[in-house]
C-alpha positions as CSV (number, residue, x, y, z in Angstrom):
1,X,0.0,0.0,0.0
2,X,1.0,3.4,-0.7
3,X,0.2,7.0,-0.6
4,X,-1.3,9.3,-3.0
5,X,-0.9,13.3,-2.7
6,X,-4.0,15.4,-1.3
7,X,-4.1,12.7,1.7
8,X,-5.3,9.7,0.0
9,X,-4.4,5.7,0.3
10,X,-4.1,3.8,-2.7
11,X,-3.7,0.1,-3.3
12,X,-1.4,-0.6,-6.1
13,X,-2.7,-3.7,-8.3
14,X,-0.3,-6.2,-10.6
15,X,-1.1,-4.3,-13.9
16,X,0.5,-1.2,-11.6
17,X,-3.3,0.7,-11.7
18,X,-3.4,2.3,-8.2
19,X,-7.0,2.5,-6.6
20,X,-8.1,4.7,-4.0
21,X,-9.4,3.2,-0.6
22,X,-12.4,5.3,-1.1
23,X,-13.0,3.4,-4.9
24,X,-12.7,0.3,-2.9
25,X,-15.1,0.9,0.2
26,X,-12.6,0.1,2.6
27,X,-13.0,2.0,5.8
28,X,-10.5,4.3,7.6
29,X,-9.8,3.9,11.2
30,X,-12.0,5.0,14.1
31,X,-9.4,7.1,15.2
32,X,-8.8,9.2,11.8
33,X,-12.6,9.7,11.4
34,X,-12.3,10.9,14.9
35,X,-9.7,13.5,14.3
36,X,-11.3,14.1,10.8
37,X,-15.1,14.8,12.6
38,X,-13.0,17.2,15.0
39,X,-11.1,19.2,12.6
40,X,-14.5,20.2,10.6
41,X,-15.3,21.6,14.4
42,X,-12.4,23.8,14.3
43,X,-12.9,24.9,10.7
44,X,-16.8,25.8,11.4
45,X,-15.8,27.6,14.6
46,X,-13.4,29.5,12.0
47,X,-16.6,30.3,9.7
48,X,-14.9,28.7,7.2
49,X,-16.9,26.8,4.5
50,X,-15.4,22.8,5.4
51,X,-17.1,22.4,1.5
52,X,-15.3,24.5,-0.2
53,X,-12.0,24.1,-2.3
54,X,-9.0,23.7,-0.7
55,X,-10.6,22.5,2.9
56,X,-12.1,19.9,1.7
57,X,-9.5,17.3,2.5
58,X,-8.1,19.5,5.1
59,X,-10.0,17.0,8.2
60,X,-7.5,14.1,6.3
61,X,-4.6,15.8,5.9
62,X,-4.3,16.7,9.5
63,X,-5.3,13.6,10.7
64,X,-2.4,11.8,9.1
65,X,-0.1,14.8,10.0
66,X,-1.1,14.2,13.8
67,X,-0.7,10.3,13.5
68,X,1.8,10.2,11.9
69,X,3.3,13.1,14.3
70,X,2.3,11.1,17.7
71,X,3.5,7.7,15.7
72,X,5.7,7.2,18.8
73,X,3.2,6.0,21.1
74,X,2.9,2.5,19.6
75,X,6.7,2.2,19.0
76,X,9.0,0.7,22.1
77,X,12.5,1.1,22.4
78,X,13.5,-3.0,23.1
79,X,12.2,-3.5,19.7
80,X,15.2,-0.9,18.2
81,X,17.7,-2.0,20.6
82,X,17.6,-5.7,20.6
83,X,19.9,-7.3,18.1
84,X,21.4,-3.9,16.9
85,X,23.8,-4.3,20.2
86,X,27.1,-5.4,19.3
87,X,30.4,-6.6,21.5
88,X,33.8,-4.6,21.3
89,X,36.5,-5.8,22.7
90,X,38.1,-3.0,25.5
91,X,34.8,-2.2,26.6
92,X,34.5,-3.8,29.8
93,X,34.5,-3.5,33.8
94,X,31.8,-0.7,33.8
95,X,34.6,1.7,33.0
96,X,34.1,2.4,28.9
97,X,37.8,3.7,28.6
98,X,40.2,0.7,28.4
99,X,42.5,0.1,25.5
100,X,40.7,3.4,23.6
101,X,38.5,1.3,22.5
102,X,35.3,2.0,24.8
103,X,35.5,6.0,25.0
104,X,32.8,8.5,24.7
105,X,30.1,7.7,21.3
106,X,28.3,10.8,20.5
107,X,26.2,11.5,17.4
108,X,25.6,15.6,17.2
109,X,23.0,17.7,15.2
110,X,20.1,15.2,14.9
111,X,16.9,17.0,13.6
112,X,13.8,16.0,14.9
113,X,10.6,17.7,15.8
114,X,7.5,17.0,17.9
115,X,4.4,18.1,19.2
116,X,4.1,20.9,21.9
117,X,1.9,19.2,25.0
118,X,0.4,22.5,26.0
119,X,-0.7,24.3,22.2
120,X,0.3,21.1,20.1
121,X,1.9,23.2,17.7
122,X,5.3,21.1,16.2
123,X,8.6,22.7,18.1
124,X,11.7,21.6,16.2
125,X,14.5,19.9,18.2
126,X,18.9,19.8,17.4
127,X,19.5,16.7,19.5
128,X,23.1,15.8,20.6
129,X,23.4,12.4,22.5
130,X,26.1,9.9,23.5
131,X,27.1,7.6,26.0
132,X,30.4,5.8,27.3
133,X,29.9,2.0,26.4
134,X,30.0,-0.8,28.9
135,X,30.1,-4.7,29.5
136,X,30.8,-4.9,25.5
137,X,27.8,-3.4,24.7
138,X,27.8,-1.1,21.4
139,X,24.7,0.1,19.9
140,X,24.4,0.7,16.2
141,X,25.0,4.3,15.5
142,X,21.7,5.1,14.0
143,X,19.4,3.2,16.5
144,X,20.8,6.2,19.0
145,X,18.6,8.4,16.3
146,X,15.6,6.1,16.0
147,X,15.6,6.1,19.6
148,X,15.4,9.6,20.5
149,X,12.7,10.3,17.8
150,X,10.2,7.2,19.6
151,X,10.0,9.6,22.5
152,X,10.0,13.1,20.2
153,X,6.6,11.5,18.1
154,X,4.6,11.9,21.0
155,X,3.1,14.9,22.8
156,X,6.2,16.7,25.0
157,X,7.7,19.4,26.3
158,X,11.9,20.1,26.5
159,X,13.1,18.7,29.7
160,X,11.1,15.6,29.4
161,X,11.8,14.8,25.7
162,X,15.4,14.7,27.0
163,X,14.8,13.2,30.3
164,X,13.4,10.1,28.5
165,X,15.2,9.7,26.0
166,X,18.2,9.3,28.5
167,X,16.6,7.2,30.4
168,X,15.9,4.7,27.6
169,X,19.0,4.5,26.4
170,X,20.6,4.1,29.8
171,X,18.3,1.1,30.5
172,X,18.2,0.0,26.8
173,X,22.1,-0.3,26.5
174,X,23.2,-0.6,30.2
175,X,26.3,1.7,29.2
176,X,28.3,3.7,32.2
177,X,26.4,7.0,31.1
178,X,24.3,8.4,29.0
179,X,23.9,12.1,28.0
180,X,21.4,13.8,25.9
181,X,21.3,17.9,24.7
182,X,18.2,19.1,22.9
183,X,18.9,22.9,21.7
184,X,14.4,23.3,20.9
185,X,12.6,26.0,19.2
186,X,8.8,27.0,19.2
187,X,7.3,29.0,16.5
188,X,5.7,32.0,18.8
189,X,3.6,34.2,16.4
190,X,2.0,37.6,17.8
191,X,-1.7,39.0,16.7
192,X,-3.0,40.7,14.6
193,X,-3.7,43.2,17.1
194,X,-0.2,43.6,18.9
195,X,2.0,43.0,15.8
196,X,1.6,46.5,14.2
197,X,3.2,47.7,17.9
198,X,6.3,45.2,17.9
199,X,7.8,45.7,14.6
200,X,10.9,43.8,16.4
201,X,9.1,40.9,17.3
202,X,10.8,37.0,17.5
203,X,9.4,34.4,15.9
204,X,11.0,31.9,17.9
205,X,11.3,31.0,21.5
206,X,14.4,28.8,22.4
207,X,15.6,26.6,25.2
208,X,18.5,24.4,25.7
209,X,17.8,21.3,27.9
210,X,19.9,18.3,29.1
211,X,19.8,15.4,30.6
212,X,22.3,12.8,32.6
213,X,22.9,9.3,34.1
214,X,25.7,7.1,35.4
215,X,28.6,9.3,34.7
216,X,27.0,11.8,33.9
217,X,24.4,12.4,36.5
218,X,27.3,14.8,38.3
219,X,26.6,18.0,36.4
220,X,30.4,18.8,37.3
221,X,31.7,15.4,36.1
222,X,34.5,15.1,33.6
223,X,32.9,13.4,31.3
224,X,30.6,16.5,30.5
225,X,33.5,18.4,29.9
226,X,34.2,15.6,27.3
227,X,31.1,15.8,26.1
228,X,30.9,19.7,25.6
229,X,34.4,19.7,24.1
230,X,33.1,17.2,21.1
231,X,29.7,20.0,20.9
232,X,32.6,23.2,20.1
233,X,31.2,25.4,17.4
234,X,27.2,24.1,18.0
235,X,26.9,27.4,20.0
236,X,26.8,25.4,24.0
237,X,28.7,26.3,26.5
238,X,29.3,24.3,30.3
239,X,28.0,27.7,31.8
240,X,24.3,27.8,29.2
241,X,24.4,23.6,30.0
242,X,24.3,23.8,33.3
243,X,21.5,26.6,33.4
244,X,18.3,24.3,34.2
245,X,16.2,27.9,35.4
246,X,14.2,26.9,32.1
247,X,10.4,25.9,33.1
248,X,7.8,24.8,30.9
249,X,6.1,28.5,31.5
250,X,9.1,30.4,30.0
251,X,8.7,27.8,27.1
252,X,5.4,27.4,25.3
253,X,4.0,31.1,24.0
254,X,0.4,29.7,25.0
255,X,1.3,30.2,28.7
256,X,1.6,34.2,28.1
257,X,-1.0,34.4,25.6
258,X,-4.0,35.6,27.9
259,X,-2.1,38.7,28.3
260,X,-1.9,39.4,24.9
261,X,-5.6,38.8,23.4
262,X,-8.5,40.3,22.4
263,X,-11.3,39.9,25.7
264,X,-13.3,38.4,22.9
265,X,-10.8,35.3,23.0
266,X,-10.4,34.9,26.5
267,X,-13.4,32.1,26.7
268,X,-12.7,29.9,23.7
269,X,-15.6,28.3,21.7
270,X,-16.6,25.6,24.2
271,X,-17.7,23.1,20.7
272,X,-14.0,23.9,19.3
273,X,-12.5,22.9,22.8
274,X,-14.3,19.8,23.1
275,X,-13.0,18.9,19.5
276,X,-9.7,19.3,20.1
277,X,-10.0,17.0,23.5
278,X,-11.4,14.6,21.0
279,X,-8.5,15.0,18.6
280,X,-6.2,14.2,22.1
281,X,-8.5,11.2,23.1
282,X,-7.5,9.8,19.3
283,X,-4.5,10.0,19.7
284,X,-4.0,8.0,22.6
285,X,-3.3,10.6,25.3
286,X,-6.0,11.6,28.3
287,X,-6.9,15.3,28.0
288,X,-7.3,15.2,32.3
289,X,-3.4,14.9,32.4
290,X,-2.2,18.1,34.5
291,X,0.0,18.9,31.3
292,X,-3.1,18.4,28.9
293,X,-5.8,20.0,30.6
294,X,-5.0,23.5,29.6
295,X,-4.0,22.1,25.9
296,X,-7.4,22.6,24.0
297,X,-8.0,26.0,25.1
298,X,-4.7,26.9,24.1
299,X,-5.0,25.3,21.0
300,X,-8.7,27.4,20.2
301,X,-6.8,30.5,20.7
302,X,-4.3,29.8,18.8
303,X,-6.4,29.2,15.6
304,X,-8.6,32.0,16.5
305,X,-6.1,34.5,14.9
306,X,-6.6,33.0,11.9
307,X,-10.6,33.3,12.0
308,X,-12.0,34.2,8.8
309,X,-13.3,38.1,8.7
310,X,-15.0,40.4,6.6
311,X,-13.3,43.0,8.4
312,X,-12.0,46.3,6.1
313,X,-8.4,46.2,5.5
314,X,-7.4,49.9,7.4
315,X,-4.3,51.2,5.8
316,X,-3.2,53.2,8.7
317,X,-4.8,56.8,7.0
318,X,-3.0,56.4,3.8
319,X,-4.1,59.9,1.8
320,X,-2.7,59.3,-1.3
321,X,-5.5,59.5,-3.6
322,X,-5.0,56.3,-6.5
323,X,-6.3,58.5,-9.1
324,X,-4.0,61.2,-8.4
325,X,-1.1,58.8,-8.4
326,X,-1.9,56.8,-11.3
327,X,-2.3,60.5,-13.3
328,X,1.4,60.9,-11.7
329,X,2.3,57.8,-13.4
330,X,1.4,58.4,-16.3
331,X,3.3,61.3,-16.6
332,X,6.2,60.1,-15.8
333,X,5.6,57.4,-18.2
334,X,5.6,60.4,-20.6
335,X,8.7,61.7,-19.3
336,X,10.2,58.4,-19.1
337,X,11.6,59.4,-15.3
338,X,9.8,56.7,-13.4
339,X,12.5,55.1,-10.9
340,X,12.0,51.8,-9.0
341,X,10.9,51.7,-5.3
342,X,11.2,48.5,-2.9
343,X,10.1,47.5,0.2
344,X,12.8,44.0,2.0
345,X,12.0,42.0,4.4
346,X,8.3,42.3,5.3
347,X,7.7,39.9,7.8
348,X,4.4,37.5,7.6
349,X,2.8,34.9,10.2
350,X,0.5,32.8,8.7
351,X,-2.0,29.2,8.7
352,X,-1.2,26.6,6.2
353,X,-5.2,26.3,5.1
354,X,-4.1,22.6,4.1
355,X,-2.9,21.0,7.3
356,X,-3.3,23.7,9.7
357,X,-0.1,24.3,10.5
358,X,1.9,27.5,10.7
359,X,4.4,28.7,8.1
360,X,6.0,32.4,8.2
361,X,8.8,34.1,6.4
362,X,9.2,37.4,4.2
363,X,7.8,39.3,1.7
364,X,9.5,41.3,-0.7
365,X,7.6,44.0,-2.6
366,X,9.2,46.1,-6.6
367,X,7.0,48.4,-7.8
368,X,7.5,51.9,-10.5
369,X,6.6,54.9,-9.1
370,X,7.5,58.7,-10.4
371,X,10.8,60.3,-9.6
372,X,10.9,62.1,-6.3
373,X,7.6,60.7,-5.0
374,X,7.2,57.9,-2.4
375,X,3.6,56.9,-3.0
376,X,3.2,54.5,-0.1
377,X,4.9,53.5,3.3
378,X,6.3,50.3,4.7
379,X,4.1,50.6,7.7
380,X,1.0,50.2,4.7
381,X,2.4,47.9,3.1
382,X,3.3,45.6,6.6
383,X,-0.3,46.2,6.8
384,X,-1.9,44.8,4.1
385,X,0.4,41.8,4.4
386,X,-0.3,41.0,7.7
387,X,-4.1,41.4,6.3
388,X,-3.9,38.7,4.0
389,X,-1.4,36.9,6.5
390,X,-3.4,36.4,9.2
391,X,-6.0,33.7,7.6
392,X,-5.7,30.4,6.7
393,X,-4.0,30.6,3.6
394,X,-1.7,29.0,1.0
395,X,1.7,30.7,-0.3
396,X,0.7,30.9,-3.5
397,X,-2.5,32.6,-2.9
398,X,-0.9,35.2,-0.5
399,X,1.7,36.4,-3.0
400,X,-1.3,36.5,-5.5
401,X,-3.3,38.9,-2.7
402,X,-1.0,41.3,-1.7
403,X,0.5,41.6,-5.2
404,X,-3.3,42.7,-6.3
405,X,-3.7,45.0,-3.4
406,X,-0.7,46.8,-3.9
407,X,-1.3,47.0,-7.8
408,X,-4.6,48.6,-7.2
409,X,-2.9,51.1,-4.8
410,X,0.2,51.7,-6.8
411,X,-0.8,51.6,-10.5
412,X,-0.5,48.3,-11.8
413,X,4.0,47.5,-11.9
414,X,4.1,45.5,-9.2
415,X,6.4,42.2,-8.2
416,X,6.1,40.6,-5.0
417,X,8.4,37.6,-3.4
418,X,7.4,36.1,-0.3
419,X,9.6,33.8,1.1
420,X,8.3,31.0,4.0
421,X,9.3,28.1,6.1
422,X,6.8,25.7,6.2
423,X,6.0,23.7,9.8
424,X,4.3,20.8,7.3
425,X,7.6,20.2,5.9
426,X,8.8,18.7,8.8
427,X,5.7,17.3,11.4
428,X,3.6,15.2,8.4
429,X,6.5,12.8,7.7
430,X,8.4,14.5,5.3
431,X,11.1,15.9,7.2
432,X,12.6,18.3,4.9
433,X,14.5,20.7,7.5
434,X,15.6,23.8,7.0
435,X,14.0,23.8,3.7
436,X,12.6,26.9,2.4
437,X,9.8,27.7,-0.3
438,X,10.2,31.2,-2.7
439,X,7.1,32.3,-4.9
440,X,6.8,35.6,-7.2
441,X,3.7,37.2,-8.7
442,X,4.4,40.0,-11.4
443,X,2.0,42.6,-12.9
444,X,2.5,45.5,-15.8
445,X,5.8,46.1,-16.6
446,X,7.4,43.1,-14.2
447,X,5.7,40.8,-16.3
448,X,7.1,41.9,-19.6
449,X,10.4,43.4,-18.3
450,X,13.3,40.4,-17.8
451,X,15.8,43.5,-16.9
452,X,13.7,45.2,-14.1
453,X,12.7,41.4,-12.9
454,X,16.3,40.9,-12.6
455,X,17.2,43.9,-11.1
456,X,14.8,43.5,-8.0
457,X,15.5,40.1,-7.5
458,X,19.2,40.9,-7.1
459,X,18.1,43.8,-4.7
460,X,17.0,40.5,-2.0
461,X,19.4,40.1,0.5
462,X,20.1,36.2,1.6
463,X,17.5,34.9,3.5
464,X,17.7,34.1,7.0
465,X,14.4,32.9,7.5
466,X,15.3,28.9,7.2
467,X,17.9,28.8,9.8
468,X,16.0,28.9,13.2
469,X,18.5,26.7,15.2
C-alpha cells in the first residue's frame, strides 16, 4: 500500500493501476474519522466553509499529519535495541575507557521535531546524544537516532523529551552513562492586534535542555566536559548547559498568551475545545493529564487569529489618492523618469489552510513609481500583508493577494516575493529541515520586463528565514 498526494491511500494492483481506498469501500480507522469529525469543528468555529476548495481534504490531511506526528506512542524502544547491540573488545568492567576502545560515542545535530503538550503546535529539536559504552555493549549508531525520535513522536515538552530519551538508552544499552542535549525552538507568532506595535518581534522561542545518568548524572563530572568539548562550534557552553532555570512557562507562547488577546478570546468556543479534546482522546493521550488540561483552550486561541473576517483592510490613514497617483504615473511614463521603489524584508505569520499548521517568512515587494515621489509606506504595506497573512492561507495565494492589493494602490507594476518556512515540511513525515519555499507574482511592466525582474531580484538580501537553530 501506498500514498497518493492530497491525503489519500491507494492500493497498487499487478497491472500497476493504483486505486483509491475510497474506490474500494474500505474503511478508515475510528481514530482518523475521529480527528477528521473534530477538525470540521475547528474549521466551522473558524466560519470557514469545510465544503469548499482547498478545505475539503483538510480534516485528512491533518489527521495523518497528527498520527503520523504522535507515531511514537505505539513504538518501544527494546524493539530498536535488541539485536542492533554489538560486542567490542576494551569495553568492559563498567569503566568504557580501556584500550581506547570503549571511550565516549556521540552523534551531534540530529533533527527531529514534535508536538508541543500544551498548544500542540510542532517545536523543532537539534538533538546531541552519547554515551560511554559498557560490558561490551555497542549500539548501532543510527538506532541512537531512531531512539530519541520514539520519545520526540509523542506529545512533549523540552526537559522531558530529554529526560526520557536518557533514560531509555541508559536502560536499553546498560552503558556507564548516557547524555542527551536538545537545543528546541517554538514558533511564537504575535496577533493581529499587537503585531503593528512590535515591529521587532521573535518568531521563535528557544531553550537548551539536558539530561544525565551514570557518569553523567554529576553535572560537574569530567565526562561532560568531554562531552561539551566534542559539541565546540554548536553554540553550547558548560556555563548555558548547566542553566536548568528553564520551566515549561518560560517555554510554550500559549502560557503568556492571555495577556496578549483580544477579551473576545479569553473564553474559547466551548464546541471547538471539546473537538480538540477529542483529537487528544484519538491520539491516545487523556486530555485530564495536568499537562493536557490547559492544551485545547490553548489550541482554540491559537487558531482563533486566523478566524475568517470580513473586516476592512485599514491602511493606517494612507491619503494618497490612486487617481492622483496613477495620473502621476502616467506622466512620468511620458517623461520616461519613473524610478523603481522596494520594500525587504516584510515579515508574515500565517496558517497553512491545508494542514493547519503554521508557516511564516518574508515578503519582498518592486513596484514603479514617479521620480521624487514615495507613493506609499512600509508601515501600509506591513499592513496589508499581515491582512492577508493572518487567515488560513496557502503561499501561493498570499503572494497572488498582496501583489493585487498593492497594484490597485500603486498603478499596476508590481512584483512581489514572499519567502516562507513551512511547519508541514517537517511534522507530516516529510522531514525536509531547513528547507525553504520562494514564490513571485508579477503585474504591468514586471511581467514583460526580464531587466527590471532581474534587477529586484538581485536587490534581496540572503535569506535568514530557514535557519532557526
Amino acid at each position: 500500500m501506498g500514498a497518493l498526494d492530497e491525503g489519500h491511500f491507494c492500493v497498487e494492483l499487478e497491472n500497476g493501476m493504483k486505486l483509491d481506498i475510497a474506490d474500494l469501500g474500505l474503511e478508515k480507522e475510528p481514530e482518523t474519522i475521529a480527528i477528521e469529525d473534530a477538525v470540521k469543528v475547528l474549521l466551522q468555529g473558524l466560519g470557514e466553509d469545510v465544503n469548499r476548495e482547498g478545505l475539503k481534504k483538510t480534516p485528512l490531511r491533518v489527521a495523518k499529519a497528527l498520527r503520523e506526528g504522535t507515531r511514537g506512542y505505539k513504538q518501544k524502544v527494546k524493539d530498536i535495541v535488541q539485536g542492533a547491540l554489538f560486542p567490542e573488545v576494551g569495553v568492559h568492567d563498567g569503566v568504557g575507557h580501556a584500550g581506547g576502545v570503549g571511550g565516549l560515542v556521540i552523534v551531534r545535530d540530529l533533527d527531529l521535531f514534535s508536538y508541543c503538550e500544551s498548544c500542540l503546535l510542532p517545536f523543532q529539536v537539534k538533538c546531541h546524544v552519547g554515551y560511554v559504552p559498557s560490558g561490551q555493549r555497542v549500539l548501532g549508531l543510527s538506532k541512537l537516532s531512531r531512539v530519541a525520535d520514539i520519545f520526540a513522536k509523542r506529545l512533549q515538552d523540552p526537559q522531558r523529551l530529554a529526560d526520557e530519551v536518557c533514560a531509555a538508552l541508559h536502560h536499553g544499552i546498560k552503558p556507564a552513562g548516557v547524555a542527551v542535549i536538545l537545543q528546541c525552538s517554538h514558533i511564537h507568532f504575535p496577533n493581529l492586534e499587537t503585531v503593528f506595535l512590535d515591529s521587532k518581534h521573535q518568531g521563535w522561542v528557544k531553550v537548551l535542555v539536558s539530561s544525565g545518568l551514570g557518569v553523567f548524572e554529576d553535572e560537574k563530572a569530567d565526562a561532560w566536559i568531554d562531552f561539551l568539548g566534542l559539541l565546540k562550534f554548536r553554540g553550547i557552553t558548560v556555563e548555558k548547559i548547566l542553566n536548568r532555570d528553564c520551566t515549561k512557562q518560560s517555554w510554550c507562547p500559549s502560557f503568556s498568551l492571555g495577556a496578549n488577546i483580544s477579551s473576545e478570546l479569553v473564553a474559547p468556543n466551548p464546541g471547538m475545545v471539546a473537538a480538540v479534546a477529542s483529537i487528544l482522546r484519538s491520539l491516545g493521550e487523556d486530555p485530564l493529564r495536568k499537562e493536557l488540561v490547559e492544551t485545547p483552550s490553548h489550541f482554540v486561541r491559537w487558531l482563533m487569529k486566523f478566524q475568517n473576517t470580513n473586516l476592512e483592510m485599514k491602511l493606517n490613514g494612507f491619503a494618497y489618492g490612486r487617481t492622483d497617483l496613477v495620473k502621476a504615473k502616467g506622466e512620468a511614463c511620458l517623461h520616461n523618469n519613473e524610478q523603481m521603489h522596494s520594500e525587504l524584508n516584510l515579515s508574515f505569520w500565517s496558517q497553512c489552510e491545508h494542514h493547519l499548521l503554521p508557516f511564516h517568512g518574508l515578503v519582498h515587494i518592486g513596484y514603479f513609481a514617479p521620480e521624487g515621489l514615495n507613493p506609499i509606506g512600509k508601515s501600509i504595506l506591513q499592513s496589508i500583508v499581515h491582512f492577508y497573512g493572518f487567515k488560513l492561507q496557502v503561499q501561493e495565494r498570499l503572494t497572488r493577494q498582496i501583489a493585487e492589493t498593492v497594484s490597485s494602490i500603486l498603478g499596476g507594476d508590481i512584483i512581489v516575493v514572499v519567502e516562507a518556512n513551512h511547519t508541514c515540511m517537517i511534522s507530516r513525515g516529510i522531514e525536509k529541515f531547513g528547507s525553504n519555499t520562494a514564490t513571485i507574482a508579477v503585474l504591468g511592466r514586471f511581467s514583460s520586463d526580464p531587466a527590471a525582474r532581474a534587477m529586484f531580484l538581485e536587490s534581496i538580501p540572503n535569506s535568514t528565514t530557514s535557519g532557526i537553530l
